[in-house]
C-alpha positions, -999 to +999 in steps of 0.1 A: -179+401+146-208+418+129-237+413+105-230+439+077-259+450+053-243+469+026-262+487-003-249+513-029-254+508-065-221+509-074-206+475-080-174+486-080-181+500-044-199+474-033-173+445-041-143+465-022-160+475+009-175+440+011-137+422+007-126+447+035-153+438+056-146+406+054-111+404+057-123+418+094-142+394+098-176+409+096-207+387+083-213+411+046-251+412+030-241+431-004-267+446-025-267+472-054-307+476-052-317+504-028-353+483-025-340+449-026-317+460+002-349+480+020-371+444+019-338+421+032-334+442+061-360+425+083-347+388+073-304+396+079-312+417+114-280+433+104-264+450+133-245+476+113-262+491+075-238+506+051-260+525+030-256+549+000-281+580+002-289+585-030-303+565-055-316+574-092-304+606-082-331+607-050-325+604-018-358+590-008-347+554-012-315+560+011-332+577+037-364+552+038-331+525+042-317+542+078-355+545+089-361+508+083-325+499+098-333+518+129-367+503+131-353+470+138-354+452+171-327+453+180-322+489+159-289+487+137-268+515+138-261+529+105-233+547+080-243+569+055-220+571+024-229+592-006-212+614-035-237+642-030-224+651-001-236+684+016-237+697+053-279+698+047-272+660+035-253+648+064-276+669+089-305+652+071-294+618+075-282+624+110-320+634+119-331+604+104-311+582+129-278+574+109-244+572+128-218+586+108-217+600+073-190+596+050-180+615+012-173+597-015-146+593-027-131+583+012-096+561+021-106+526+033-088+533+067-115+562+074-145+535+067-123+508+089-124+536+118-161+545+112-172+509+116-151+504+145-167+536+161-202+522+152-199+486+160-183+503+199-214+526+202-240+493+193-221+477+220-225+505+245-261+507+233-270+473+241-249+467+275-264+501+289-304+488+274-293+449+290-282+467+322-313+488+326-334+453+322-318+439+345-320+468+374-361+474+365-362+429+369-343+434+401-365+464+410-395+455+403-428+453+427-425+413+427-392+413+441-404+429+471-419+398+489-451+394+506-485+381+508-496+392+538-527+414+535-506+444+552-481+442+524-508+437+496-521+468+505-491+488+501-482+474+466-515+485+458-506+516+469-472+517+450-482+505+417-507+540+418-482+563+428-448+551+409-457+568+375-462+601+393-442+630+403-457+632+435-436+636+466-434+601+485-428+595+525-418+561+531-428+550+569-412+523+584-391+508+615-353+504+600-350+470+582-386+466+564-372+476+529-380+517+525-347+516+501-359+489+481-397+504+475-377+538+468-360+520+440-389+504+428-410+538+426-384+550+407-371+519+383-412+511+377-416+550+364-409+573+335-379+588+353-364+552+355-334+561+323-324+590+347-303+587+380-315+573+414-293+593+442-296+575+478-288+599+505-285+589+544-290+625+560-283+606+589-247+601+580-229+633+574-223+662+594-248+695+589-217+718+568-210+684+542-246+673+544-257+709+530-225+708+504-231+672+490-269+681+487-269+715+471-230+717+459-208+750+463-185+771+446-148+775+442-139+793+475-170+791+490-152+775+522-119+761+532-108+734+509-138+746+484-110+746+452-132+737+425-168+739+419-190+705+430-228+701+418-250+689+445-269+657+446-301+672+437-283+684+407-267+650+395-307+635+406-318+664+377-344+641+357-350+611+384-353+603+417-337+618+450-341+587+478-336+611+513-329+580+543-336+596+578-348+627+568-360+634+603-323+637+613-321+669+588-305+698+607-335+729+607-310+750+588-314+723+558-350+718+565-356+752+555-331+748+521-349+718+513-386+730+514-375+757+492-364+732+465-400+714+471-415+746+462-397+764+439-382+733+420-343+749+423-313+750+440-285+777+451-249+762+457-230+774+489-216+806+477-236+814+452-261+838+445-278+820+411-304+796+418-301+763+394-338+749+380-337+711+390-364+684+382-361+660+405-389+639+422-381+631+460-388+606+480-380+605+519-380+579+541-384+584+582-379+556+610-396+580+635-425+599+643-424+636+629-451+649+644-435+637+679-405+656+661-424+684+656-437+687+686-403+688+702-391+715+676-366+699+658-384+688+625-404+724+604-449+712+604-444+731+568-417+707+552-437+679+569-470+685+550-446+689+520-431+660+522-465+636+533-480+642+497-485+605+499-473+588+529-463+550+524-466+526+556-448+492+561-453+470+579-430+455+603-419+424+600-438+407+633-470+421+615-471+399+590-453+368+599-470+344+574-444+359+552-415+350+570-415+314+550-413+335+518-388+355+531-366+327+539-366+307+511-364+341+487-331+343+507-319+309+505-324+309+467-299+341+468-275+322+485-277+290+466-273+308+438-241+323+447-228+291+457-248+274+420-260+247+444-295+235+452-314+256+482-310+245+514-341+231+536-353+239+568-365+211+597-403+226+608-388+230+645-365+260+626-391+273+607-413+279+636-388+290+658-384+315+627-422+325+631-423+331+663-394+358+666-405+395+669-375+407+648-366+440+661-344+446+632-374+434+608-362+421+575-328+431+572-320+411+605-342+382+591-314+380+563-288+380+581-299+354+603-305+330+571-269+342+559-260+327+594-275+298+594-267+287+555-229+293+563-230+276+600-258+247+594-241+211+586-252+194+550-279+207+532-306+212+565-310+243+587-316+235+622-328+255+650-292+253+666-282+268+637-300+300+639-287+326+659-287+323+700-303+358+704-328+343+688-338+307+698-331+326+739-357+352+730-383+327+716-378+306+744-382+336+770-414+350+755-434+320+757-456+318+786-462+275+778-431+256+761-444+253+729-416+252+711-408+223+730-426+206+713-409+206+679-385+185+701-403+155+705-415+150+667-402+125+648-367+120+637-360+140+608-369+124+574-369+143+536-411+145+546-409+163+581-385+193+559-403+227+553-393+225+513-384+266+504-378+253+468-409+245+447-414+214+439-414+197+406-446+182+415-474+196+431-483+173+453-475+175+491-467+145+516-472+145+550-448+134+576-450+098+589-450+092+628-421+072+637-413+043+668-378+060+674-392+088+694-413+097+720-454+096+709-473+128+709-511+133+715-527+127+684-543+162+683-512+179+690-491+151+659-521+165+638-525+199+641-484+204+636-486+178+605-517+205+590-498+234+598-467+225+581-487+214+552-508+247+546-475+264+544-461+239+525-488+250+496-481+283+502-444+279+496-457+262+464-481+290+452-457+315+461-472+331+493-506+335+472-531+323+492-560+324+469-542+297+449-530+279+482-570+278+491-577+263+459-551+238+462-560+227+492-596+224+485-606+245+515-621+282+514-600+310+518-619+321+551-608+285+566-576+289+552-569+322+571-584+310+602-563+278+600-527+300+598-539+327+622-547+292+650-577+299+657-593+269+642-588+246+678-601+216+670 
């Protein structure tokens, strides 16, 4: 039930609708004081304020009560009742944020609808404002991981452009997240309260594709029976995300330029052109000027849509993120399942490194997802990744290197790669151990100062600045210690 602030300064009034109230069940504030009522606003938080508009024949005090009540954080939603009633009143009182206006003298079954109609539109109001967090959280530039300079450059990049209305071309092999930086352009902007409309071009045939983009009128074509708006109309206000816009037929290239330039739209079958205000941004997993070239992508639509071109990297570019990646993941899935995350032997971990990934993030996750569902207990072995994988690894090395996470010692809680952050932030190095074959001392030493350099990282989440400073080394050594080329 709900917090009630009532105020009208008629006791008679007042004691009825508050024993109504409270037979619903609702929490009731009564006052007969238009400024007692003003002042206890901020200390009840009332969800829902009764108010009378007039007071000593003014309406001053009523109206300064629904500009306070909608002030609040949260705002209240608020019911106007009055005797003076007028359609210049109710207009009035409507412009100054109240709900619903009622006349005295009115039944008690109209105010018991009214408040049900206002306490259902605060609940609307705060699921759709709770919903919205949650999507600009999930959306937001920290939730697309990376540390690697590559990827710092590009959220530099993004943070400059999202507030803009330029047009935006996303560059990237399939799998490196050109979806997820779409969303975030749009959910970290001042379109991000309008709609986001993905569109794969690369998915539907040339007639729907043109249909579903710019809509079409009753009879416009067989099976046509009702008008549909187009996807650039339902994107009127936000963002249009175009996938694989280099698989556009040329007949739609030439549509779509003319909505880049002239900002409008003309269904199939019609001759009216619709205004739209829509920002777009396209995404590409191949070359267009290699398309140009060949004749099947239009140079002008090209230079219209590279206002600002976006590059990302691919995922073998920048593997020291691939330990970030993996433990963002396995928090995902431990979540899911509410358990602890799971932890990965340094044999795994490298294995993981060492992968080109063709299919770049995307296929990373779905390795993990793997992996988490095959691997026994809580540890992810490298027999648990996929065998694509661990062959490929194995092929591509010219010396068995990865042999070499063989002979280390048996696995203890110390020789884990830890992808949750510790509740200290100190790190312990694995111990050497008489069960298994000895390795040189400079190889047992180098592997033990890897694992613990990206052991800090994991704790300073992929920043390496703070890794450096942890570890009490500069950040030049601590660069040239994760690339390998510190030997000795």
């Amino acid at each position: 039930m709900a917090r009630v602030l009532l105020v009208d300064d008629e006791l008679t009034m007042v004691q009825m609708v508050t024993e109504l109230l409270r037979q619903e069940g609702h929490e009731v504030f009564p006052y007969t004081n238009g400024q007692t009522a003003s002042a206890a606003l901020i200390s009840h938080s009332p969800e829902l304020v009764i108010t009378d508009l007039y007071f000593d024949k003014t309406r001053a005090q009523g109206l300064e009560i629904v500009r306070k009540a909608r002030e609040l954080d949260p705002p209240a939603v608020v019911i106007v009742i009055t005797g003076f009633g007028s359609i210049e009143t109710a207009v009035d009182a409507m412009k100054h944020g109240a709900f619903d206006y009622l006349e005295k003298p009115f039944k008690l079954d109209e105010l018991r609808l009214c408040v049900q109609r206002a306490l259902s539109y605060k609940a609307a109001v705060t699921e759709t404002a709770y919903l919205r967090k949650q999507l600009k959280k999930k959306y937001q530039f920290s939730q697309i991981i990376g540390s690697a300079p590559k990827m710092q450059a590009v959220f530099k990049l993004i943070e400059r452009v999202a507030d803009t209305d330029s047009t935006i071309l996303l560059l990237g092999e399939s799998g490196t997240g050109k979806e997820l930086v779409a969303r975030a352009l749009h959910f970290n902007s001042r379109r991000q309260f309008a709609p986001f409309v993905p569109v794969n071009c690369s998915a539907l045939p040339e007639a729907l594709l043109e249909s579903e983009l710019f809509g079409h009128r009753r009879g416009a074509f067989t099976g046509a029976i009702n008008d549909k708006k187009g996807l650039f109309q339902e994107a009127d206000g936000g963002t249009i995300f175009l996938d694989e816009v280099s698989s556009m037929p040329l007949l739609l290239q030439s549509r779509l330029l003319r909505v880049l330039q002239e900002h409008e739209v003309r269904r199939v079958g019609d001759n009216t052109p619709v205004l739209v205000n829509v920002r777009v941004v396209a995404a590409t997993n191949e070359g267009l000027e290699k398309k140009i070239k060949e004749g099947l992508f239009r140079e002008d639509l090209y230079y219209r849509l590279n206002v600002i071109p976006i590059e990302l990297p691919g995922l073998r570019e920048r593997r020291d993120d691939i330990p970030l990646l993996v433990g963002h993941f396995l928090k995902d899935k431990a979540h899911a399942r509410s358990k602890n995350p799971l932890q990965v032997t340094r044999q795994a971990m490298e294995m993981l490194c060492a992968y080109d990934w063709p299919g770049n993030v995307r296929e990373l996750e779905n390795a993990i997802e793997r992996a988490a569902t095959l691997c026994e207990g809580e540890i992810i072995r490298s027999g648990d990744l996929p065998p694509s994988l661990v062959a490929a690894v194995t092929i591509n090395k010219p010396e068995p290197q990865a042999e070499e996470a063989v002979t280390l010692p048996p696995l203890a809680d110390s020789a884990l790669f830890p992808l949750h952050r510790p509740e200290s932030p100190g790190t312990s190095v694995p111990n050497n151990s008489s069960d298994g074959p000895v390795q040189p001392l400079k190889t047992f030493l180098r592997d033990q100062e890897r694992a613990h350099l990206i052991h800090a990282l994991a704790q300073c989440d992929g920043d390496k600045e703070k890794a450096a400073l942890l570890l009490g080394v500069s950040l030049a050594t601590l660069y040239r210690k994760l690339s390998g080329e510190d030997k000795d």
